[in-house]
RODREN-397948 format. One record per residue (C-alpha): x negated, y negated, z; residue in three letters. Coordinates in steps of 0.05 Angstrom, whole numbers, plus 5000, padded with zeros to 4 digits. Layout:
REM residues N
XYZAla;...
//
This chain:
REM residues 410
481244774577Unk;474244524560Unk;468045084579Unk;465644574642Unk;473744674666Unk;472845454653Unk;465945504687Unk;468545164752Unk;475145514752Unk;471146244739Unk;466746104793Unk;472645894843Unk;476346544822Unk;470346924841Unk;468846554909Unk;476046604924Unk;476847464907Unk;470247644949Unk;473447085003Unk;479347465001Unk;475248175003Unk;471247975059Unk;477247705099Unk;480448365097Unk;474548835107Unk;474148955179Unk;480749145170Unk;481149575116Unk;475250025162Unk;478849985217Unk;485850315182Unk;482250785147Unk;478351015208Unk;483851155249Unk;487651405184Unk;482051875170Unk;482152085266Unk;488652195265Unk;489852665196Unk;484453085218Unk;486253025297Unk;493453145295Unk;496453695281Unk;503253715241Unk;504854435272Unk;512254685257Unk;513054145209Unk;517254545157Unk;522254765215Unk;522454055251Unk;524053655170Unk;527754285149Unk;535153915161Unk;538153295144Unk;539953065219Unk;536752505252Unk;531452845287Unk;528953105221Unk;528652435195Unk;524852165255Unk;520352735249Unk;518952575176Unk;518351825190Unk;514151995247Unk;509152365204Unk;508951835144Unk;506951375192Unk;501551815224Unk;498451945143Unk;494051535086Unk;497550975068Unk;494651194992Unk;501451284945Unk;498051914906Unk;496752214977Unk;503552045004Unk;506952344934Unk;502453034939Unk;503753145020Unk;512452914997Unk;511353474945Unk;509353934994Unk;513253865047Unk;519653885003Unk;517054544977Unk;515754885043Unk;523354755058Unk;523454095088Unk;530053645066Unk;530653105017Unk;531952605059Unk;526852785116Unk;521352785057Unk;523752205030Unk;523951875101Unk;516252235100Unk;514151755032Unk;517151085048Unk;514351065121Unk;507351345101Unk;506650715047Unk;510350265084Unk;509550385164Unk;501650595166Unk;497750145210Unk;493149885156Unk;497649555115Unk;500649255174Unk;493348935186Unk;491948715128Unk;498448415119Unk;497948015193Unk;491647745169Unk;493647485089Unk;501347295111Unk;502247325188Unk;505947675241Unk;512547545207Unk;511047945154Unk;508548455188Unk;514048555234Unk;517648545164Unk;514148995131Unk;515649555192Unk;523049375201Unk;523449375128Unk;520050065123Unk;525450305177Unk;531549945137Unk;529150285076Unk;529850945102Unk;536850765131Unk;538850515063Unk;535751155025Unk;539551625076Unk;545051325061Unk;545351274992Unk;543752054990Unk;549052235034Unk;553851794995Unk;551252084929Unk;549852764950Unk;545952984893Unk;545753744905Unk;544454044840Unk;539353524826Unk;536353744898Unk;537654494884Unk;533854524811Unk;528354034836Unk;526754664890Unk;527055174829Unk;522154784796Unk;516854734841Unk;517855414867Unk;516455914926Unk;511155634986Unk;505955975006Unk;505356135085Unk;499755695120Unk;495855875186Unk;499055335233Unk;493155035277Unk;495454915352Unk;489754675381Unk;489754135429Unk;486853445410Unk;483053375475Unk;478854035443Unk;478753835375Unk;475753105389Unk;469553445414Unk;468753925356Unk;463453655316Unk;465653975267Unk;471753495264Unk;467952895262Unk;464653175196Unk;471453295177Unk;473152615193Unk;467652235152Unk;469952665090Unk;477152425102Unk;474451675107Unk;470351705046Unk;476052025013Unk;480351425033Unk;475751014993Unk;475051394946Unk;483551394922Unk;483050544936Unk;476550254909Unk;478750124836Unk;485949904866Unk;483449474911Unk;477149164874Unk;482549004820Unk;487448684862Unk;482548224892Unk;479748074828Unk;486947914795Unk;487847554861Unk;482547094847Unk;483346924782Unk;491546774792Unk;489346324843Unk;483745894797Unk;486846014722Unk;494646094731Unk;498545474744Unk;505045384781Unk;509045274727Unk;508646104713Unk;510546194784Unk;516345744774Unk;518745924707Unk;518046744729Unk;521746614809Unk;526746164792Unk;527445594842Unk;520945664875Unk;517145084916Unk;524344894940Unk;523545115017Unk;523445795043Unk;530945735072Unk;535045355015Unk;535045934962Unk;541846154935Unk;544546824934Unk;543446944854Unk;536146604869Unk;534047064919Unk;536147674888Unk;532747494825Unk;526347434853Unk;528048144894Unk;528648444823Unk;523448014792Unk;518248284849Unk;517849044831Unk;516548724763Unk;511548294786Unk;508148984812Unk;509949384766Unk;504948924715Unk;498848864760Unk;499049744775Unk;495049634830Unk;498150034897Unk;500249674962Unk;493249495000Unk;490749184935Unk;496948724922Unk;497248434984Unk;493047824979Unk;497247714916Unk;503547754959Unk;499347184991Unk;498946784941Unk;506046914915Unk;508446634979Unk;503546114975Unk;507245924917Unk;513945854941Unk;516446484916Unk;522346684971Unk;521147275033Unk;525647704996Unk;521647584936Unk;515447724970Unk;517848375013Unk;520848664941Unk;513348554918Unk;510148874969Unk;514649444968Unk;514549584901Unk;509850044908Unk;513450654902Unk;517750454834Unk;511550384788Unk;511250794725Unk;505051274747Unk;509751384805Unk;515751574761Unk;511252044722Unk;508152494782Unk;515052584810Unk;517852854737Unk;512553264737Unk;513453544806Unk;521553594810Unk;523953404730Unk;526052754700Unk;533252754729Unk;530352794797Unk;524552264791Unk;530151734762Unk;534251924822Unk;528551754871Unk;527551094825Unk;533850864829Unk;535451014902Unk;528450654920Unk;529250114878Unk;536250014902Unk;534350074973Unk;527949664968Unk;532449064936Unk;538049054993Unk;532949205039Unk;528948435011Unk;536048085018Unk;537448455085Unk;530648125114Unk;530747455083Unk;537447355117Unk;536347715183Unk;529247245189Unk;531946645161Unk;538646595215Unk;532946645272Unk;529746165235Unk;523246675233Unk;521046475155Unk;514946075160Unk;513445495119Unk;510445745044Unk;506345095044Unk;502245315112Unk;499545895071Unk;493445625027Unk;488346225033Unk;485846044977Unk;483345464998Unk;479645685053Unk;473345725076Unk;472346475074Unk;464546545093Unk;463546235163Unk;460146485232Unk;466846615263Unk;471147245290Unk;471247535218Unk;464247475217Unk;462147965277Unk;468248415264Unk;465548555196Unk;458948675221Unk;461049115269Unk;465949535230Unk;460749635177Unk;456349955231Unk;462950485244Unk;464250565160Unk;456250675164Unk;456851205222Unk;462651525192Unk;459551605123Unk;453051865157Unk;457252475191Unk;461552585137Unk;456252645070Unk;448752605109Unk;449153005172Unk;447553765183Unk;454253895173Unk;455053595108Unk;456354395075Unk;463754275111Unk;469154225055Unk;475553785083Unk;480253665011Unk;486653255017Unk;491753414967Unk;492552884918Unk;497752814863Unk;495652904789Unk;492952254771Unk;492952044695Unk;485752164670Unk;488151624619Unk;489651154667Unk;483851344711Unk;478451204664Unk;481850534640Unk;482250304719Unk;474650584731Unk;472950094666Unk;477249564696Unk;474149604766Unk;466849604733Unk;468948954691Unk;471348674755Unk;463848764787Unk;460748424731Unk;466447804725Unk;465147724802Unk;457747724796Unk;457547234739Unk;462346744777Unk;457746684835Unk;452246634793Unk;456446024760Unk;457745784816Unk;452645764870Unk;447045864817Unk;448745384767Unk;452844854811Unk;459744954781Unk;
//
């Protein structure tokens, strides 16, 4: 590759991540918003008594709640913790951390808008399936001891003050609303480096990494979404929490390259195992040992890497005998034209005015002495600082594309 090839492909990698970015940020406000309303809104009274058994309705109740939460996987792993701890049961908390980073409603918009409907309605069935398949497994399995010495390790709960106030009286506390602009600058706070990464990587797959990788990594790719073997598809439902694993970036920031995976020819399964995958990472594996022991973070690893890969197959089949697997060649965001005077346009506008609003209440307003803390899992410092550095290379690589590009005609 000659510097004039480099030039043009940098600046097309940048164009194409802030494309991507600005596609996606109307929704990303919007699902954090109504993220932020409803954790501060809604109360989760009698939680520990409604997730304490391993029935149905405590499984509802859990997946109820996930789907109610932060779609962040460090939240989702510190509110599991917790829940376990005050008595809730294994499978109701686990049915608690697959739908809260699977069945949130801002994944499922930023997913409609980078993939389409079908993998949205995908991504929720496949949320539900996984639970089914991990409830399962468990009561197949029945790990007790593993369960019983994962409670000994994290100990005795402490009783909380259970709030039962209405939501008709708390959404005109103003108090709340303060409450609710810390929660939404919190939200951004856990996702900026994951996501500015992800859309960086995103861009730069997209103008630097040919489709020969893609081909050589997913076997069989670019062959039709519907002609994949058996052995095919379940490599590339293996080969997807892989694929995940190597970019670290949680499940908001990989889906435009889920995009472009599809965009590749990599199969539905493939692509579902990818975006799933979120959960089976090795920062993952690390805050559960050091919340329940290693025996019981490699039995959560293997049970949701098991479930996530039948749950891939599961889908591809179920969407591909109703014929519901749209064409990989139709999806070339890429190639878009990302900046125009359309729909995307005003929404963005207009949601910035609400993320404006929001951080106004929560960090500038009279009010702003108000502490509102979500707990978080223990985050490696290590791997904090290196993604911080990572995110701050990012900002430079994106400025100097544009610069290449729209400055110096490449």
């Amino acid at each position: 590759m000659n510097l004039e090839n480099f030039l043009e492909n940098w600046g097309n990698a940048a164009n194409t991540a802030l494309g991507f970015f600005w596609m996606a940020l109307w929704a990303f406000i919007l699902g954090y918003a109504l993220s932020s309303m409803i954790q501060v809104l809604v109360t989760k009274k009698n939680m520990q008594k409604t997730m304490g058994k391993s029935d149905m309705k405590s499984v509802l109740f859990g997946t109820f709640f996930g789907f109610i939460s932060s779609s962040c996987s460090f939240s989702a792993l510190a509110t599991t913790k917790s829940l376990f701890k005050k008595g809730a049961s294994f499978i109701s908390s686990m049915a608690f951390l697959l739908a809260s980073t699977n069945l949130v409603i801002e994944l499922g918009i930023v997913i409609s808008i980078f993939l389409g409907w079908q993998f949205v309605v995908g991504e929720y069935v496949g949320g539900l399936l996984l639970i089914l398949i991990a409830w399962a497994l468990i009561g197949l399995i029945n790990p007790k001891s593993i369960i019983s010495k994962a409670r000994q390790k994290l100990g005795d709960s402490e009783k909380e003050k259970v709030d039962s106030t209405p939501i008709s009286e708390k959404i005109q506390n103003k108090t709340n609303w303060v409450k609710i602009g810390k929660q939404y600058g919190m939200e951004w706070k856990m996702v900026w480096k994951d996501v500015t990464i992800g859309f960086t990587i995103a861009g730069i797959i997209s103008a630097f990494v040919p489709d020969s990788f893609f081909q050589t990594l997913f076997i069989n790719t670019g062959s039709g979404q519907t002609s994949f073997g058996f052995f095919t598809l379940l490599e590339h439902a293996i080969i997807g929490p892989f694929a995940a694993f190597i970019t670290f970036i949680g499940s908001m920031g990989n889906i435009p390259l889920a995009a472009l995976l599809f965009g590749k020819g990599v199969s539905f399964a493939g692509v579902m195992a990818f975006i799933f995958s979120d959960l089976v990472v090795f920062p993952v594996l690390r805050i559960n040992a050091k919340y329940y022991g290693w025996k019981m973070s490699l039995f959560i690893l293997f049970l949701l890497f098991t479930a996530l890969i039948l749950t891939s197959l599961m889908l591809h089949y179920s969407f591909d005998l109703f014929n519901l697997i749209p064409d990989f060649s139709s999806n070339n965001i890429s190639k878009q034209d990302h900046f125009q005077i359309d729909y995307t346009f005003f929404l963005n506008i207009g949601f910035l005015v609400v993320s404006g609003i929001l951080i106004y209440l929560g960090f500038y307003s009279k009010k702003k002495d108000i502490s509102y803390m979500k707990e978080m899992a223990p985050k490696s410092p290590l791997l904090e600082k290196i993604l911080k550095y990572l995110a701050f290379v990012s900002y430079l690589w994106l400025a100097g594309g544009i610069l290449v590009k729209y400055i110096f005609n490449y």
